[in-house]
N, C-alpha and C positions, 0 to 999 in steps of 0.2 A: 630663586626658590620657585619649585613648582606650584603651587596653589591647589591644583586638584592631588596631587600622590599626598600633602600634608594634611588634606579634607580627610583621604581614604586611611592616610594614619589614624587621624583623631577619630574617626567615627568607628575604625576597629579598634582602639584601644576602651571608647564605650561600651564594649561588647565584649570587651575583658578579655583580648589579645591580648598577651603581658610585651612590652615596650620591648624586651629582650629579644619576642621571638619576629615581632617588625621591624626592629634594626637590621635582624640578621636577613631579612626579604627587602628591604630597603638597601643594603649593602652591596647586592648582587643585581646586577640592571636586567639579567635574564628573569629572575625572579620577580623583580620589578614593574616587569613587561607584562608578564604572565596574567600579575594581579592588576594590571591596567587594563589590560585586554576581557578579565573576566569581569570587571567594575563596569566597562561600557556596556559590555553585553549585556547585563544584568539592566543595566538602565535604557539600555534600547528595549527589552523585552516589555519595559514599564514598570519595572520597580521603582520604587524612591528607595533615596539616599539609606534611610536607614532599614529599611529591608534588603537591598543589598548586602551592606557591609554584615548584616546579623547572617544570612547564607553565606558568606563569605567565609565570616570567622568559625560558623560550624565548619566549611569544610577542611580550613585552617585546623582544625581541635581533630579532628577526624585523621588529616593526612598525619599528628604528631602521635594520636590514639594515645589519647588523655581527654580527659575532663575538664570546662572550662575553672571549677573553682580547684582543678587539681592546681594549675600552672597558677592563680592566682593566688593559693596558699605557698608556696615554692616561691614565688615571689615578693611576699610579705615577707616571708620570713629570711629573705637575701639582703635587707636595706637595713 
């Protein structure tokens, strides 16, 4: 188990990434990569942890162009 990609899950799922759409970037190791490579950089520039993952998931919301509590209503109402 990795320990840091399980960190970068959990702290964008605080940020209301629905679990659905980081399986699907967790599933694909380029995508994986992608978000590994932008989480370091983000922390080399001096962010902490959870200022990263919160620019993150904006741009996460942004690349899907939806709303964070759009996917979070969509989500509630799929369980």
């Amino acid at each position: 188990m990795d320990v840091k990609r399980l960190n970068i899950y959990r702290r964008l799922r605080d940020f209301r990434v629905p679990s659905s759409v980081l399986d699907g970037i967790f599933a694909n190791e380029d995508d994986i990569q992608i978000l590994d490579d932008a989480w370091d950089a983000l922390i080399k520039d001096g962010f902490q942890e959870d200022e990263a993952a919160k620019e993150i998931s904006a741009m996460i919301f942004k690349e899907l162009n939806v709303e964070p509590d759009q996917l979070f209503e969509d989500e509630k109402e799929s369980k």
